[in-house]
N, C-alpha and C positions, 0 to 999 in steps of 0.2 A: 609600587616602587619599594625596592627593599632597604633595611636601615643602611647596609654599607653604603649604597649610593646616594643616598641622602644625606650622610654624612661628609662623602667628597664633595657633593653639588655647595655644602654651603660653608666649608673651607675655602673654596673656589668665591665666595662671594653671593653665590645663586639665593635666592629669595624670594617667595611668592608675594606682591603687593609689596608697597612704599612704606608701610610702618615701622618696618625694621632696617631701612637703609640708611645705613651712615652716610654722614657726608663726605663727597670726596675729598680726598688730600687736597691743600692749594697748590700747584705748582710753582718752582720759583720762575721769578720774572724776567724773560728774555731780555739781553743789554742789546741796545742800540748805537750803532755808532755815533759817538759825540758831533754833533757840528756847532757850526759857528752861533753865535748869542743874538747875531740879527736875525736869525731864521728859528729861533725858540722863543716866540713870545708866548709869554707864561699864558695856561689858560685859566678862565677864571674859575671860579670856586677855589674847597679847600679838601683836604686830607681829613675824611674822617673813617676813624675807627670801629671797627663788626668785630665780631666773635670771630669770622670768616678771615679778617684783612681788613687793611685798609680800601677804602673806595672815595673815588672823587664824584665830589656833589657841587653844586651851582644851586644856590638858591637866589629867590626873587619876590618882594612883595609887592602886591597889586593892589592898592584900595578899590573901593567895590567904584566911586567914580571915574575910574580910569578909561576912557576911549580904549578901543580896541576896530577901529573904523567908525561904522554907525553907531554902534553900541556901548554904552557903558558894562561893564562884567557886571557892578552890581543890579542889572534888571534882571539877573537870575532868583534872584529873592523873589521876585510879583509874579512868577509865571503863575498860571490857575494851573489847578492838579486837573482839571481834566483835560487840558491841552496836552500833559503830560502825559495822562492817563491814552490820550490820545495816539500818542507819538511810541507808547509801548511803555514810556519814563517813568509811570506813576510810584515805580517802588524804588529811586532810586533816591531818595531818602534827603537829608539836611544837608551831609555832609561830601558829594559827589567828587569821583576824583574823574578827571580828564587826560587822558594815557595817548601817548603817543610813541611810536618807538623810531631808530634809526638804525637799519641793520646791514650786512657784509652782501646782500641779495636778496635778489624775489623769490628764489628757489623754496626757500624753508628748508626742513630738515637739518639733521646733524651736524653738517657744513657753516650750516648760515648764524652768525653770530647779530645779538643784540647789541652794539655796541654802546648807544644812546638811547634813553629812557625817560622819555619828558612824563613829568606826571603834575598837574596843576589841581590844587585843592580847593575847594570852596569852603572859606573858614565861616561864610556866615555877613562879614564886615571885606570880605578882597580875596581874591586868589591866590595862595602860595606856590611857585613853581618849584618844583624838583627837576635839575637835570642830573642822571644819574650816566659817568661815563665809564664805559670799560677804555683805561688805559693801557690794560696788557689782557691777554687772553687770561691769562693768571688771577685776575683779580675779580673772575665774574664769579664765585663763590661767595664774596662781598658785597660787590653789588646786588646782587637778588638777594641777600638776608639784607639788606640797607631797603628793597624794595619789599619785602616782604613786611617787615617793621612799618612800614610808609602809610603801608596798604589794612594795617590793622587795624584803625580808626575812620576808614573810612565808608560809608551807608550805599555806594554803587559806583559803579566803572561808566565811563562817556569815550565811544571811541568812536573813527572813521576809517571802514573797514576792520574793525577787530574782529570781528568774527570770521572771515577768511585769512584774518593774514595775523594782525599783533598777537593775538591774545593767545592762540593756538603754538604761535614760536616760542613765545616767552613760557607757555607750557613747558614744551619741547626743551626748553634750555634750563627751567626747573628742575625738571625726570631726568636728563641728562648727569647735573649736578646734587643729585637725588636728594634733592631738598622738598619739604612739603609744601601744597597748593590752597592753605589757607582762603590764598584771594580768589580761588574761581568760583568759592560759592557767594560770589559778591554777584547784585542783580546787575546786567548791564542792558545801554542802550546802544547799540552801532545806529550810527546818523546818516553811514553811505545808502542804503536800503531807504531811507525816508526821505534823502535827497534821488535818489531815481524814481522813487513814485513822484514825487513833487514836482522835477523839472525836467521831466524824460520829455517832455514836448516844446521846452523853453528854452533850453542852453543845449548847446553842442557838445558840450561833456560836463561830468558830473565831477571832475577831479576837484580837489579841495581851492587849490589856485586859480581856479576859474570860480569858482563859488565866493570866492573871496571880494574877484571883482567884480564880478557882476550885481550880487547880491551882499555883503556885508560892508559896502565902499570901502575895502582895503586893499592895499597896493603896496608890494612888498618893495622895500629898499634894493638898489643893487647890491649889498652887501648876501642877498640871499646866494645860497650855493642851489643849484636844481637840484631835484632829488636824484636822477640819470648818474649826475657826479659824485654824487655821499658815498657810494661803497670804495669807489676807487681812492679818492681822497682819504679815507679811511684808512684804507690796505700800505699805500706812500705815507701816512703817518706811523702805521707798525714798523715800514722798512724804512723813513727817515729820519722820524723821531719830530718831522717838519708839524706845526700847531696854527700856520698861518688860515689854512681850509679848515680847518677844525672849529675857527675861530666861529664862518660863516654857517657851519652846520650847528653849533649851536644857537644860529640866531632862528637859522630856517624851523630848526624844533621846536623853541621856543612861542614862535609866529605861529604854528599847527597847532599848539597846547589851546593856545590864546582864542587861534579859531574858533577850535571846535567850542568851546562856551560861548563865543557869540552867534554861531551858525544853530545852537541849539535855542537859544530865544529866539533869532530869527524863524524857526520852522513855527517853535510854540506859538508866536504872536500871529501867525496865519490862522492858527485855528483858534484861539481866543475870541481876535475880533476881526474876520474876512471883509467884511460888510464896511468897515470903516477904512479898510486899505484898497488903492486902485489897483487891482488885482487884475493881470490880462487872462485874455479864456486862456491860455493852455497852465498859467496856473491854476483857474478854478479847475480846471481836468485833473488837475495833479491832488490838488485840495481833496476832490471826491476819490479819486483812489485811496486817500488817507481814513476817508471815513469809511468806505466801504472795507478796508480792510478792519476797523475799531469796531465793524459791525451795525456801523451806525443809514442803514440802506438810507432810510428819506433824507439825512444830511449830503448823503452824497450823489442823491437823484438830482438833488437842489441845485449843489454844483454845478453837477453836468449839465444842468440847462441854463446855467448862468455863460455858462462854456458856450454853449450852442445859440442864444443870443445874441451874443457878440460879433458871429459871421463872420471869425478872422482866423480859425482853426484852418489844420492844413487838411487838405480832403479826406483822407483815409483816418485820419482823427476823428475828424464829426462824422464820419461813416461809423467807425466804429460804436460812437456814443448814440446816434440813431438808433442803429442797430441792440445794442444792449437793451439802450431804455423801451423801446419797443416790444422788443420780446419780453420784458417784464410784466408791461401789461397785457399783452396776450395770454402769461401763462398765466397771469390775475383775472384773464377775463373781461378786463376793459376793452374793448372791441375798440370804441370811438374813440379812445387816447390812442390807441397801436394804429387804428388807421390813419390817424391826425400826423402821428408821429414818421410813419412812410412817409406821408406824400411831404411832410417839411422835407423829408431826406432828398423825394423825388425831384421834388423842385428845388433846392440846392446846389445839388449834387448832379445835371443833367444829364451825364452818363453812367448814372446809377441803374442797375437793372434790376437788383436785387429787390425795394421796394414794392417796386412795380408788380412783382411775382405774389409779391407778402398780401398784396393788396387783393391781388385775383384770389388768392387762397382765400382769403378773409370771406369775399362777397361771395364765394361760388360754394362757400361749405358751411357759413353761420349765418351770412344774412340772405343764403339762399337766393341772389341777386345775378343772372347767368349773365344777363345782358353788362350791367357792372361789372362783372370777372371777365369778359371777353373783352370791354372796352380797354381795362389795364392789362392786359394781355396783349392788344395790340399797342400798347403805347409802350409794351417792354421789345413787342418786335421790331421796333420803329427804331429803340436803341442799339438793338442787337445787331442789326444789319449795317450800322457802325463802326463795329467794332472794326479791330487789323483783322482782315481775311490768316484764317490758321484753325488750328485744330478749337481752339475753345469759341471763335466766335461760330464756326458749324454745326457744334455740339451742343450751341447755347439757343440757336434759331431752332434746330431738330426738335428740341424738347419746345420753346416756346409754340412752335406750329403743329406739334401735337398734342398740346392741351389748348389751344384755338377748335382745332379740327375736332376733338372733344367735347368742350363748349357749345359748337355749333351744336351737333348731335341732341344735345341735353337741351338746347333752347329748343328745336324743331320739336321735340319728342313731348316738349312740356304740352298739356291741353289749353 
């Protein structure tokens, strides 16, 4: 590139990389038409002062004995580091902030604005909340150097879904206002990812409000706004200037701040101490995913057959942990754990087929047993012929009757 053109490109503003980007202009503040004083109830917090602007903030102290449903906030102090260590948390340090955001869509990108910004701090003795609000589109230059400042004392990020959704927009609306990202090289943990390994087989969705009841005994006031309603309500507060909905998305913020530190002892105290809490198998299922992803394989074999004790998994569940734990000790070699481990499945599970095959394989190739491999051979044709008439139960007898037809051959042929 030659020097005339590089010259224009950075008249023009052009720049390679963020080190050198000013910050944008503030814009002035869109007027709203006046209404009446019963429909502006003042919101709380106060006006404070950035380099950028003013921004409005909401603070809140929470001593560490404060209820929060089950949980007091301060059992975040006793969690063990390797529960943390466990859950991915271990570097998220003393001082953890809990980040929540409330924004204009789901969409993301350039469009979508952050309007609200709950960030809750663990000071050690309670939690300090931050609500950070954009009152005018104008004022978010403010707000994220207000957030920016927030986030500069603090040891790691706690979010639910930040990694596909918060944490990536709030980027997005940093680079936008080409302001620098400080906080991303903060360690984070997202909770959504540890709540679907944990209760992908126990609750019916994983949303934070279902987690809430089911698992932290909280139940939100009606004063909550759904989340469905925040952007809309939002957009009628741009164009009415109305604070009454506004009133309730600060509380719904506030309530997700507060969760996510009690959904996070809740997770840790699973893996702390399992043994002392009445744990149903599709949590232990969930439990061993958690080790098995920490690496920890025998903590979460253990699970799984705490899981498969119980006898109250849904079929294709304890099929699948069969299935696993079996083929583990197969490729270990354990012959008599793998075929122990089929036939619980067999006999479980009575229209299992799959076992049955695992079992003839076993006796007709390692324990050299024809008569045993043909017996489970016919006890898998016995299933197959079961099955709905269609293309997989014809395709499933062809092959069972050709390794019969097989078998026989090899038993005849033996001396």
């Amino acid at each position: 590139m030659d020097d005339s053109l590089q010259r224009k490109l950075r008249r023009l503003g052009v720049v390679k990389g963020m080190q050198n980007l000013k910050p944008a202009v503030p814009a002035a503040p869109h007027p709203t038409a006046p209404l009446p004083a019963s429909t502006l109830e003042p919101l709380p917090g106060v006006t404070v002062m950035t380099p950028q602007g003013p921004a409005w903030v909401w603070q809140r102290q929470y001593p560490a004995d404060h209820y929060h449903g089950a949980y007091r906030l301060g059992e975040l102090s006793s969690l063990e580091p390797r529960a943390l260590s466990l859950l991915g948390g271990d570097d998220l340090g003393a001082r953890p902030a809990f980040l929540d955001t409330e924004t204009t869509g789901l969409a993301g990108g350039a469009g979508t604005l952050i309007f609200l910004t709950g960030i809750g701090i663990w000071e050690g003795d309670g939690v300090t909340l931050h609500l950070v609000f954009l009152r005018d589109p104008a004022e978010e230059p403010a707000v994220l150097h207000y957030i920016t400042e927030l986030l500069r004392g603090v040891t790691g990020l706690v979010t639910f879904n930040g990694t596909g959704f918060d944490l990536p927009l709030l980027e997005s609306r940093f680079i936008l206002q080409r302001m620098p990202l400080h906080w991303r090289a903060l360690p984070h943990l997202d909770l959504l990812p540890i709540a679907r390994l944990l209760w992908r087989d126990h609750l019916p969705s994983r949303r934070l409000g279902i987690l809430e009841a089911e698992l932290l005994g909280l139940h939100r006031a009606e004063t909550d706004l759904p989340s469905w309603l925040i952007p809309a309500a939002y957009r009628d507060y741009l164009l009415t200037g109305r604070t009454d909905e506004i009133h309730r998305i600060f509380y719904h913020n506030e309530i997700d701040v507060l969760s996510l530190v009690t959904l996070l002892i809740h997770c840790a105290r699973r893996l702390q101490s399992p043994d002392t809490l009445q744990l149903g198998a599709a949590e232990w299922v969930g439990l061993g995913r958690l080790y098995e992803r920490a690496g920890c394989t025998a903590e979460a074999e253990a699970a799984w057959n705490r899981a498969l004790e119980a006898d109250t998994l849904p079929p294709e569940v304890a099929a699948h942990l069969w299935e696993l734990l079996a083929l583990r000790r197969k490729q270990a070699g354990e012959w008599d754990a793998a075929l122990e481990l089929w036939e619980a499945w067999a006999e479980r599970l009575p229209r299992a087929i799959e076992p049955l095959i695992e079992r003839a394989k076993a006796f007709e190739w390692v324990r050299h047993d024809i008569a045993a491999a043909l017996q489970e051979t016919g006890r898998a044709l016995d299933r197959a012929a079961a099955l709905p008439r269609g293309f997989v139960r014809e395709q499933t007898l062809a092959e069972l009757r050709h390794r019969e037809a097989r078998l026989h051959r090899k038993l005849e042929a033996a001396p």
